[in-house]
Structures are given as C-alpha cells and as structure tokens.
N, C-alpha and C positions, 0 to 999 in steps of 0.2 A: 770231852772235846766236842765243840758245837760243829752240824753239818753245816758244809759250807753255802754260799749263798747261793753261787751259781755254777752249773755243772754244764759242761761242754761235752757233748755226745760227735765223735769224728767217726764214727761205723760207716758212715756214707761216703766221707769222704776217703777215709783207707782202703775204704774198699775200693771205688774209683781212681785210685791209685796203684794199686793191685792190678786189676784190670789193665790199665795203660803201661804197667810193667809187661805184663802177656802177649798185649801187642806190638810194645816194642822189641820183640826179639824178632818178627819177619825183617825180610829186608825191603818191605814194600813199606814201614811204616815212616819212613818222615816225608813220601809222599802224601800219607792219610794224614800227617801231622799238619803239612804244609795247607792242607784244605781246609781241614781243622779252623787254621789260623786266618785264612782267609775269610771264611761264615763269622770267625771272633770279629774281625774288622769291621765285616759288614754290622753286625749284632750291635756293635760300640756304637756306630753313625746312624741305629734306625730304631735301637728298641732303647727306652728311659731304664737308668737313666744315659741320655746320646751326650756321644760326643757334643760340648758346646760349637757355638757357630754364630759367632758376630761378622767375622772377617771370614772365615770359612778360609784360614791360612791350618788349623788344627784339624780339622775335620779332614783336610784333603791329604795330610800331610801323615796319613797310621801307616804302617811300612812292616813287611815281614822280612827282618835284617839276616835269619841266618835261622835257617834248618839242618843240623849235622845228627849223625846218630854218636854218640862216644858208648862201646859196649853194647848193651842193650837197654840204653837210654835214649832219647829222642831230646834234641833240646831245639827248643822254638822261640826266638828273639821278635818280640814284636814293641814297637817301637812308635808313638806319637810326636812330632815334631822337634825332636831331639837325636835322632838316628842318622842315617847316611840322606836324611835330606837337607842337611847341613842347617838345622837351626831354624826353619822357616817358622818356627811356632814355639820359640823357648818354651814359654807362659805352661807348657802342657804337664806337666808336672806338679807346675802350681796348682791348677783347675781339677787334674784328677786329685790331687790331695785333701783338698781344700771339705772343711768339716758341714757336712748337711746344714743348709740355711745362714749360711757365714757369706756366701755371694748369690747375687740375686743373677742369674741367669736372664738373658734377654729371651731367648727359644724357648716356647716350652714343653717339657719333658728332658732340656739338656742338665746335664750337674758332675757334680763328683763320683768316681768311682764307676768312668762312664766304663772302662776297659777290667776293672777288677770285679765289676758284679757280672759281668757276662759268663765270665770263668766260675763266679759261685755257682750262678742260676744254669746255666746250658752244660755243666759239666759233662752230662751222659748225651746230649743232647753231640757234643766235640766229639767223646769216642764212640758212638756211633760211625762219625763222618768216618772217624782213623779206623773202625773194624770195617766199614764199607767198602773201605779203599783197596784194603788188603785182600779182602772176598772178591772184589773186582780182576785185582793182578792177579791171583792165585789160584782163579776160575775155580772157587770156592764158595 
C-alpha cells in the first residue's frame, strides 16, 4: 500500500480545542468569548486578508448575533451582512467564498476568507482574550 500523498497534522488545533473546552466551564467565559469575537471583527476589517470595501455596506455590516453557553460549551454567532442587520450586504457569502484570485478586489489587502483565516491565524491569540477575561472576573 503506497503512503499517502498528503498528511494533515490537527495536534495544534485539538489542542486548542481542548483548551477552549477548559475554559468553557467558568461562568465568566462567553463574556471572554464575547471579546474574543469582537478583536475577530476588528481582525476581519484590518488585517489581509480584510474584509472587502467598495461600498463599505460589508465591512460595516459584521455583527456578533448571539453569545449563549449550552453545558460547558460557549457558542459564538458572528455574522457579515446577512444576520439581524437585515440583508444590508447579501453579496458576503459570496466574497468570503469566492476561490483566491477568481475576483479582483478593488482594496488592497481585501479578499476571501476575510473572517475564516483570522480564526486559523489568531486562534491562541482569541483564547488568550477568553482566559484573560475569566482571570480578570475571578480575580485570578
């Protein structure tokens, strides 16, 4: 049987998953989550690749819809032009989809995958914010 071609190593990110399981069990954390989400936003509109911005109806329009704990899970709804701001930015879906060098961006630094690469790259960088949060309430 031949080795395969390509091998996907997820140690970093289980672990970081791990981790954010641990913190989810205070009761302080979907306020760390909530800040979390907020530095994402900002992350998506400032660092490449940014949110796009012809009309700046997308960029204005990223929203944190709904911070709940269920158990000792944290879940965090964030939302580009398509959430409770009623549609102001359908297109956002399309534009973070949309495959590397397939649209030509007018900004530059904006493009695809403006809100899913920050969650790659800043991962420890988020729970950070979420154990800071809890160390803050828990005078910890």
């Amino acid at each position: 049987m031949s080795e395969p071609i390509y091998k996907l190593d997820f140690s970093q990110f289980n672990a970081g998953i791990e981790q954010y399981k641990k913190l989810c069990k205070s009761e302080y954390a979907p306020d760390g989550v909530r800040k979390a989400l907020e530095q994402l936003l900002l992350d998506a509109n400032q660092k490449p690749p940014k949110t796009p911005y012809k009309w700046g109806a997308l960029r204005g329009s990223g929203i944190i819809e709904k911070v709940e704990k269920v158990g000792d899970i944290v879940i965090g709804i964030v939302s580009f032009g398509e959430g409770e701001t009623g549609g102001e930015a359908p297109y956002a879906a399309r534009w973070h989809e949309a495959e590397p060098g397939t649209i030509n961006f007018t900004e530059p630094g904006a493009g695809p995958k403006y809100l899913e690469s920050k969650m790659a790259t800043y991962m420890e960088d988020y729970l950070k914010i979420i154990a800071n949060i809890i160390k803050e309430k828990t005078g910890g």
